[in-house]
Structures are given as C-alpha cells and as structure tokens.
N, CA, C and O atoms as a printed pandas DataFrame, in Angstrom:
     atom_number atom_name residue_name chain_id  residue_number  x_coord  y_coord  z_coord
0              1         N          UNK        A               1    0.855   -1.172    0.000
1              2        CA          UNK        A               1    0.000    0.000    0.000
2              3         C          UNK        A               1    0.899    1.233    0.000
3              4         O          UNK        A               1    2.023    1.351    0.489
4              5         N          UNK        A               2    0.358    1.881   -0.478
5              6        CA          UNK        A               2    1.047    3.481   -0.708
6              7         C          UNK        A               2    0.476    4.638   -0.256
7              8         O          UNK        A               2   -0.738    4.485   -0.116
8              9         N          UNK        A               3    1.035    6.242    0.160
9             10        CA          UNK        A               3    0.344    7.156    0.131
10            11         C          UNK        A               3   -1.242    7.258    0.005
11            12         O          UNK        A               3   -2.103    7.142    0.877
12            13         N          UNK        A               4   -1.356    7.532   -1.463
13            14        CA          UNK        A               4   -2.308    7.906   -1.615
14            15         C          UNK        A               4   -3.310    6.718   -1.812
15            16         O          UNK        A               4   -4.364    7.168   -2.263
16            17         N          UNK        A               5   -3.348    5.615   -1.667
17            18        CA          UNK        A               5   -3.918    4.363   -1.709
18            19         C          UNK        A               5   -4.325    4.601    0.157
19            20         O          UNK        A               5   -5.544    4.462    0.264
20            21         N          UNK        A               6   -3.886    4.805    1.104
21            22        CA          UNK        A               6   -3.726    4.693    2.446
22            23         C          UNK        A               6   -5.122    5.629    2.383
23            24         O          UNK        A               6   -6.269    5.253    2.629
24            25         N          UNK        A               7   -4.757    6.696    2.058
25            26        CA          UNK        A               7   -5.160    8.213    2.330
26            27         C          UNK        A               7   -6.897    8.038    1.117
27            28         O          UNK        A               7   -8.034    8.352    1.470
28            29         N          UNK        A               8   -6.568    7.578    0.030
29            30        CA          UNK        A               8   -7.669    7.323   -0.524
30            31         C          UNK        A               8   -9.086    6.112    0.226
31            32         O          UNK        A               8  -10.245    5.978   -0.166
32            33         N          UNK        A               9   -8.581    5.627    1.034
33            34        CA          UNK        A               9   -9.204    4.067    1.867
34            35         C          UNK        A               9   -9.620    5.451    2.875
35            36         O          UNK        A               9  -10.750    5.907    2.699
36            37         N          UNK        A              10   -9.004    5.914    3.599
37            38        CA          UNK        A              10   -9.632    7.003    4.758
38            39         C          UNK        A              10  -10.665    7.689    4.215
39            40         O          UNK        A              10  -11.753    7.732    4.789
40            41         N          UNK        A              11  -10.439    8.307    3.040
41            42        CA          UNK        A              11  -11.616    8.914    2.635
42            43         C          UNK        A              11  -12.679    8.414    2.132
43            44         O          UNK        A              11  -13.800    8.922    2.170
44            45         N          UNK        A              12  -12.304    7.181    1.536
45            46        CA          UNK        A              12  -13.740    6.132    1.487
46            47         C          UNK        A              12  -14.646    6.371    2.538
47            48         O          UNK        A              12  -15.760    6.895    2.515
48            49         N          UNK        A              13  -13.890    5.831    3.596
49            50        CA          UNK        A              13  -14.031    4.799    5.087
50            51         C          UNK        A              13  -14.516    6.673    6.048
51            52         O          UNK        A              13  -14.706    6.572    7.260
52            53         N          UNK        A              14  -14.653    8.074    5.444
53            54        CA          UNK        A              14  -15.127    9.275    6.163
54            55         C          UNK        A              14  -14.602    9.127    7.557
55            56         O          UNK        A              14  -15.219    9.450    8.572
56            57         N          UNK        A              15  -12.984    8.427    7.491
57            58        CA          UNK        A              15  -11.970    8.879    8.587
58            59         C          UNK        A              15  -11.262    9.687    8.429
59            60         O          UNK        A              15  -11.332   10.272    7.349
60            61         N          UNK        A              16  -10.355   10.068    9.307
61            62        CA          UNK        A              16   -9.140   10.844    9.434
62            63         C          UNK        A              16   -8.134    9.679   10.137
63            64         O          UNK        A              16   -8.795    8.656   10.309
64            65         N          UNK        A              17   -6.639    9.512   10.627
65            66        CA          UNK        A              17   -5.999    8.831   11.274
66            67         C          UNK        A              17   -5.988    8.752   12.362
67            68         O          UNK        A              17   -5.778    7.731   13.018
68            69         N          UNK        A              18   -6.305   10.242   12.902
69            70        CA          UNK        A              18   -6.933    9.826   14.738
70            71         C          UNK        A              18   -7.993    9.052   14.838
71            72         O          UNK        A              18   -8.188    8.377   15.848
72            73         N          UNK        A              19   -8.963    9.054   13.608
73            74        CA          UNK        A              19  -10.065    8.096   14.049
74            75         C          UNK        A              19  -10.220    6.923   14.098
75            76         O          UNK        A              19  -10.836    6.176   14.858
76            77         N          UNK        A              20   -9.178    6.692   12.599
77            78        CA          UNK        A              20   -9.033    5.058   13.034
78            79         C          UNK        A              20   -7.912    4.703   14.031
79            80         O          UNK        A              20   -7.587    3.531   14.219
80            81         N          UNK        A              21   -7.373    5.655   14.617
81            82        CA          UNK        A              21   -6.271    5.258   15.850
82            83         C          UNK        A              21   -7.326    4.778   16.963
83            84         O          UNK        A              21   -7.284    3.878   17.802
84            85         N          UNK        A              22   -8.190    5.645   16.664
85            86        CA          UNK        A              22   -9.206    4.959   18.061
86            87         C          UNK        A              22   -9.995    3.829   17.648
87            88         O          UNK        A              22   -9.991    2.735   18.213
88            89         N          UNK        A              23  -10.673    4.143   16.636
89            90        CA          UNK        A              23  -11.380    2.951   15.996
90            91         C          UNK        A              23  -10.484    1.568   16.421
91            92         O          UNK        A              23  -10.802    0.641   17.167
92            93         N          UNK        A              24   -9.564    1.741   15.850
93            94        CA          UNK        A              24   -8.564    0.446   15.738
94            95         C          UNK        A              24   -7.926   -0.213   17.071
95            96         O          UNK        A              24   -7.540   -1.380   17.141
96            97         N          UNK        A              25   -7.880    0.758   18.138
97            98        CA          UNK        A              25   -6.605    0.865   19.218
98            99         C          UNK        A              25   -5.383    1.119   18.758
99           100         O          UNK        A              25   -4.720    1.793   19.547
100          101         N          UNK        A              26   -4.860    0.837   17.802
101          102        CA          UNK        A              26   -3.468    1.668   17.415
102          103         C          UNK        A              26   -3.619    2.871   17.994
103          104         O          UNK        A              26   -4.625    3.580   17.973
104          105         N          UNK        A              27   -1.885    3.219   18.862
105          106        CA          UNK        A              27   -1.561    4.936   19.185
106          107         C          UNK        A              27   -1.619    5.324   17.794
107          108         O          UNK        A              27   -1.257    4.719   16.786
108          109         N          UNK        A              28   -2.193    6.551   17.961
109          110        CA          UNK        A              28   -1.936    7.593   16.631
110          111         C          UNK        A              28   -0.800    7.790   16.622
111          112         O          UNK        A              28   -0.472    7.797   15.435
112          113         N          UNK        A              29    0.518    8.060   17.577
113          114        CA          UNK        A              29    1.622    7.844   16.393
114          115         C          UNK        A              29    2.419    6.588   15.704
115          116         O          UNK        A              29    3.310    6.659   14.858
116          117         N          UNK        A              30    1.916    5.551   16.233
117          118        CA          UNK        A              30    2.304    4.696   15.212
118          119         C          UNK        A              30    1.512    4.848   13.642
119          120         O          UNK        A              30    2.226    4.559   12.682
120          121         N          UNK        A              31    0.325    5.211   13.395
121          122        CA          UNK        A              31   -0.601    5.358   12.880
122          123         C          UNK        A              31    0.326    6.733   11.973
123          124         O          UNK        A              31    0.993    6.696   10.939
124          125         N          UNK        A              32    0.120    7.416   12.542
125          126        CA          UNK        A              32    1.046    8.693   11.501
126          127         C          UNK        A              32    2.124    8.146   11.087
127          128         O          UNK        A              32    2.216    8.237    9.863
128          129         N          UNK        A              33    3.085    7.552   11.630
129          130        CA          UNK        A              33    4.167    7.213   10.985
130          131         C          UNK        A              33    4.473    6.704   10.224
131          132         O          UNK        A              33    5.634    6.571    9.839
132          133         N          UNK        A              34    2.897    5.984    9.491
133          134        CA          UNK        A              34    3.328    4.822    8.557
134          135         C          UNK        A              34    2.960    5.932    7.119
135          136         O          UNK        A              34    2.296    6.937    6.865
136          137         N          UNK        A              35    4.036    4.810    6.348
137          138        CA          UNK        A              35    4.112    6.179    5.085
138          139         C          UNK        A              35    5.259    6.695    4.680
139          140         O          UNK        A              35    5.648    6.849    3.522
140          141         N          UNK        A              36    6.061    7.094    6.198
141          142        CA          UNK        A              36    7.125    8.174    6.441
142          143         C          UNK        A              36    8.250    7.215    6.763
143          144         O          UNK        A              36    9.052    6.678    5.999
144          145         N          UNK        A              37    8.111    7.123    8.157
145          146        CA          UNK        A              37    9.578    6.347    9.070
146          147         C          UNK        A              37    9.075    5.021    9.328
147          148         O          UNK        A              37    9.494    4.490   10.357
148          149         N          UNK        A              38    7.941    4.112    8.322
149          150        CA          UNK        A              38    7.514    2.806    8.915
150          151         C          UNK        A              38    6.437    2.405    7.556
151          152         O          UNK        A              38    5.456    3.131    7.394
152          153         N          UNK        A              39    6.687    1.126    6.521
153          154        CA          UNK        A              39    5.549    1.048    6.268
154          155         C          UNK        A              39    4.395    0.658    6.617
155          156         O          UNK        A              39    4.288    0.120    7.718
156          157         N          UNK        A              40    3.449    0.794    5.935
157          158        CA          UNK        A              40    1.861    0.440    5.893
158          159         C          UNK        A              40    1.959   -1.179    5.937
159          160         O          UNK        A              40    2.463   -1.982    5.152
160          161         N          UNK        A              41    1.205   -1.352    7.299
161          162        CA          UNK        A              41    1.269   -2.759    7.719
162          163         C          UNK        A              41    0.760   -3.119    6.747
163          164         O          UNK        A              41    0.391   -2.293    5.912
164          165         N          UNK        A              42    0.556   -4.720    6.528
165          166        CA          UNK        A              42   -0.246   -5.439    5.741
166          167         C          UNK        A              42   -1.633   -5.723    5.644
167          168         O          UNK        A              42   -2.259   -6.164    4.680
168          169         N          UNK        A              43   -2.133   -5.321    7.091
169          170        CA          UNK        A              43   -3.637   -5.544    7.812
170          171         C          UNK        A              43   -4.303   -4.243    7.416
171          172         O          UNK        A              43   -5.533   -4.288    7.411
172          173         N          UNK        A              44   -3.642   -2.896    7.026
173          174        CA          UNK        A              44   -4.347   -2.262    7.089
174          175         C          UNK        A              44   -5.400   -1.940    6.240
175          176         O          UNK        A              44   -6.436   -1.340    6.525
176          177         N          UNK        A              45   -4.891   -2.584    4.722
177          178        CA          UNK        A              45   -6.194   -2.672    3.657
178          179         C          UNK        A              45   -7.102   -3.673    4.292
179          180         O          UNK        A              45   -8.228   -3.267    4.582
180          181         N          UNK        A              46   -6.879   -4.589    4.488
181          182        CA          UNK        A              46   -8.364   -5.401    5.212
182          183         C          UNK        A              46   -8.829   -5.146    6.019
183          184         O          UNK        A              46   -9.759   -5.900    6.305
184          185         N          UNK        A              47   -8.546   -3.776    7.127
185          186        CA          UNK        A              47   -9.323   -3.062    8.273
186          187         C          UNK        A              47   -9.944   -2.451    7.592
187          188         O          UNK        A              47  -11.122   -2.720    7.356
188          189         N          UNK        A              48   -9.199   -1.277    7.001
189          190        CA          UNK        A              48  -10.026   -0.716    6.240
190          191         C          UNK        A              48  -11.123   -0.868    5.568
191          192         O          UNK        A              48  -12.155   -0.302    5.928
192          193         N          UNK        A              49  -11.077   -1.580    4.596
193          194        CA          UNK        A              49  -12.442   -2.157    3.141
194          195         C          UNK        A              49  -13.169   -2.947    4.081
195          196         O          UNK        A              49  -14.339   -3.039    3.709
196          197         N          UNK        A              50  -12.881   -3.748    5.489
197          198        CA          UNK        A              50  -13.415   -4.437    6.164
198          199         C          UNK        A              50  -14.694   -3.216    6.802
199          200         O          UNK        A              50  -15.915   -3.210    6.647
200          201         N          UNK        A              51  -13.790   -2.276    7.539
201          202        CA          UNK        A              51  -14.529   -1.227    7.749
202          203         C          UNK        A              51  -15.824   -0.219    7.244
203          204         O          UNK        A              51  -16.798    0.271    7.815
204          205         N          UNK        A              52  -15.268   -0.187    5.820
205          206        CA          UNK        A              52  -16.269    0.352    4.850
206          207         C          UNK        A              52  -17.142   -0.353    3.821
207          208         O          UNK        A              52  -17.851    0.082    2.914
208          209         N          UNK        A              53  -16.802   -1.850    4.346
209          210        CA          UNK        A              53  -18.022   -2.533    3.888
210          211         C          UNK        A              53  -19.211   -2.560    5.315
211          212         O          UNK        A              53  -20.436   -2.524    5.200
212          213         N          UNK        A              54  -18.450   -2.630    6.577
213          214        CA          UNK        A              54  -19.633   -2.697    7.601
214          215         C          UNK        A              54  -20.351   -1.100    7.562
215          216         O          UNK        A              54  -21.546   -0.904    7.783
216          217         N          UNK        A              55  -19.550   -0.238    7.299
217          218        CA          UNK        A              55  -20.380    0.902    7.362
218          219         C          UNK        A              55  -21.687    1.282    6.352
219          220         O          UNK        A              55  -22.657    2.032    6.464
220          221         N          UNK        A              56  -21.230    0.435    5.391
221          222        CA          UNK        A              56  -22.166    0.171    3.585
222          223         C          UNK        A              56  -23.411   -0.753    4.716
223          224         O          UNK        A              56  -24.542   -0.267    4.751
224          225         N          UNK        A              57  -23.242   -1.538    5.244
225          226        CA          UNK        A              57  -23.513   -2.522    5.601
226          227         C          UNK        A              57  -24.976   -2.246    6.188
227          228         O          UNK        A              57  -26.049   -2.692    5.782
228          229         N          UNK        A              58  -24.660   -1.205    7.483
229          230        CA          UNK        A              58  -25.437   -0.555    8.426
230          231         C          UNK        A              58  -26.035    0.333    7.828
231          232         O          UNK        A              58  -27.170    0.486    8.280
232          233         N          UNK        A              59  -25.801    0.949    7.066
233          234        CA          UNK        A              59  -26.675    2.031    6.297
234          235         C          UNK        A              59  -28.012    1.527    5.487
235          236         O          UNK        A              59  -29.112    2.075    5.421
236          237         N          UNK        A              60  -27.415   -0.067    4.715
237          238        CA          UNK        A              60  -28.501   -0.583    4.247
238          239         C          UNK        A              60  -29.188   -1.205    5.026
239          240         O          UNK        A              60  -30.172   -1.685    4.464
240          241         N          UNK        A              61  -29.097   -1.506    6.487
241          242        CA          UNK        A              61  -30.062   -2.049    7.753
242          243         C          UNK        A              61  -30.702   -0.980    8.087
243          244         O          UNK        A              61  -31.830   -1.074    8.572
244          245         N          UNK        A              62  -30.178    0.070    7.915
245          246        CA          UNK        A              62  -31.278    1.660    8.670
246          247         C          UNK        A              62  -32.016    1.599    7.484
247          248         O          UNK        A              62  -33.208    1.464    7.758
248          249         N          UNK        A              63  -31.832    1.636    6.427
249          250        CA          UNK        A              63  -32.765    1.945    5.548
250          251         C          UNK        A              63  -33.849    0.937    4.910
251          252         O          UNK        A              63  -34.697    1.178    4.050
252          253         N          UNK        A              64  -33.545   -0.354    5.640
253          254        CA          UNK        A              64  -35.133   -1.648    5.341
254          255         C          UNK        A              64  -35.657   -1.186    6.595
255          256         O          UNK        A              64  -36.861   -0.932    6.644
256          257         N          UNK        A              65  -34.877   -1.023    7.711
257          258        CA          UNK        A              65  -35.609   -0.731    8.678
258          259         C          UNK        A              65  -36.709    0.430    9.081
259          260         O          UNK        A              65  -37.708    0.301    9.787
260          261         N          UNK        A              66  -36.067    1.948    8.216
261          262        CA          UNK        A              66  -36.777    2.587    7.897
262          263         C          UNK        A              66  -37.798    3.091    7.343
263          264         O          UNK        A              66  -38.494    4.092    7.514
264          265         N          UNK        A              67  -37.754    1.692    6.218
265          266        CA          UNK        A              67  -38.797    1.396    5.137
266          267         C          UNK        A              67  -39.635    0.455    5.977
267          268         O          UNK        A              67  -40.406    1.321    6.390
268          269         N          UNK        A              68  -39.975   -0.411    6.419
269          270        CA          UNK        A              68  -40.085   -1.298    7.050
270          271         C          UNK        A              68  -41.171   -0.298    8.316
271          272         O          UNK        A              68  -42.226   -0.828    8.666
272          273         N          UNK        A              69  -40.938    0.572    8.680
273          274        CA          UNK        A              69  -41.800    1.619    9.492
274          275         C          UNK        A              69  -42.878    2.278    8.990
275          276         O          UNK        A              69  -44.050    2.321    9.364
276          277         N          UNK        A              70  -42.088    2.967    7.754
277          278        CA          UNK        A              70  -42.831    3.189    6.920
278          279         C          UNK        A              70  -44.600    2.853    6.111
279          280         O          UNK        A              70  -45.601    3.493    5.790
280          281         N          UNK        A              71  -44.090    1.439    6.096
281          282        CA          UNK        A              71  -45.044    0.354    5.613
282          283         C          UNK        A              71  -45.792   -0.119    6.517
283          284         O          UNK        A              71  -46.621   -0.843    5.965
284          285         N          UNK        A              72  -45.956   -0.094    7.712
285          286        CA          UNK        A              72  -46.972   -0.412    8.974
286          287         C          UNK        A              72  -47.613    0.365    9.234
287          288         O          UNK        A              72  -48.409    0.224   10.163
C-alpha cells in the first residue's frame, strides 16, 4: 500500500488517522508514521475495506428498517 492508496481508503471509510487510531486501538503515532519512518502494515487494507463494507452494511439495515416503518 502506498500514500495515496492509504489516504484514498480514509476517505472512502469518512476517517481521518486519529479516528481510526481509536477505531482500531493503534496509538496515533504509530498510525502517523506509517508512510514516512515505517511502512503500511499489511492488515491495514483489510481493516479498512473491512470497515467500509460494515459501514455500507449498516446504512442498508437503517434503511429496510426505515422502510419497514414506513409500511406499517
């Protein structure tokens, strides 16, 4: 993974790196550092897309559910 591959997955995923420092438990500066003085672990594309498929995920449960209200 690279730069803007890293940085492009955050903006999918409507993070920043403090957020997935918390999201994740990673310290944010290990989290900043990668890129620079450390690469991009190997896990982090599958947190990620892992991430922004559950968020895809939940959005389409609010919205049968919403519909689903709707219809009663």
């Amino acid at each position: 993974m690279n730069k803007q591959e890293f940085q492009a997955l955050l903006k999918k995923a409507g993070i920043n790196k403090k957020e997935l420092s918390e999201i994740s438990g990673i310290p944010y500066p290990t989290v900043n550092a990668w890129g620079s003085r450390t690469p991009y672990p190997p896990y982090i594309d599958f947190l990620l897309k892992n991430y922004i498929k559950s968020k895809i995920y939940e959005d389409i449960k609010d919205r049968i559910l919403e519909i689903e209200k709707i219809s009663k």
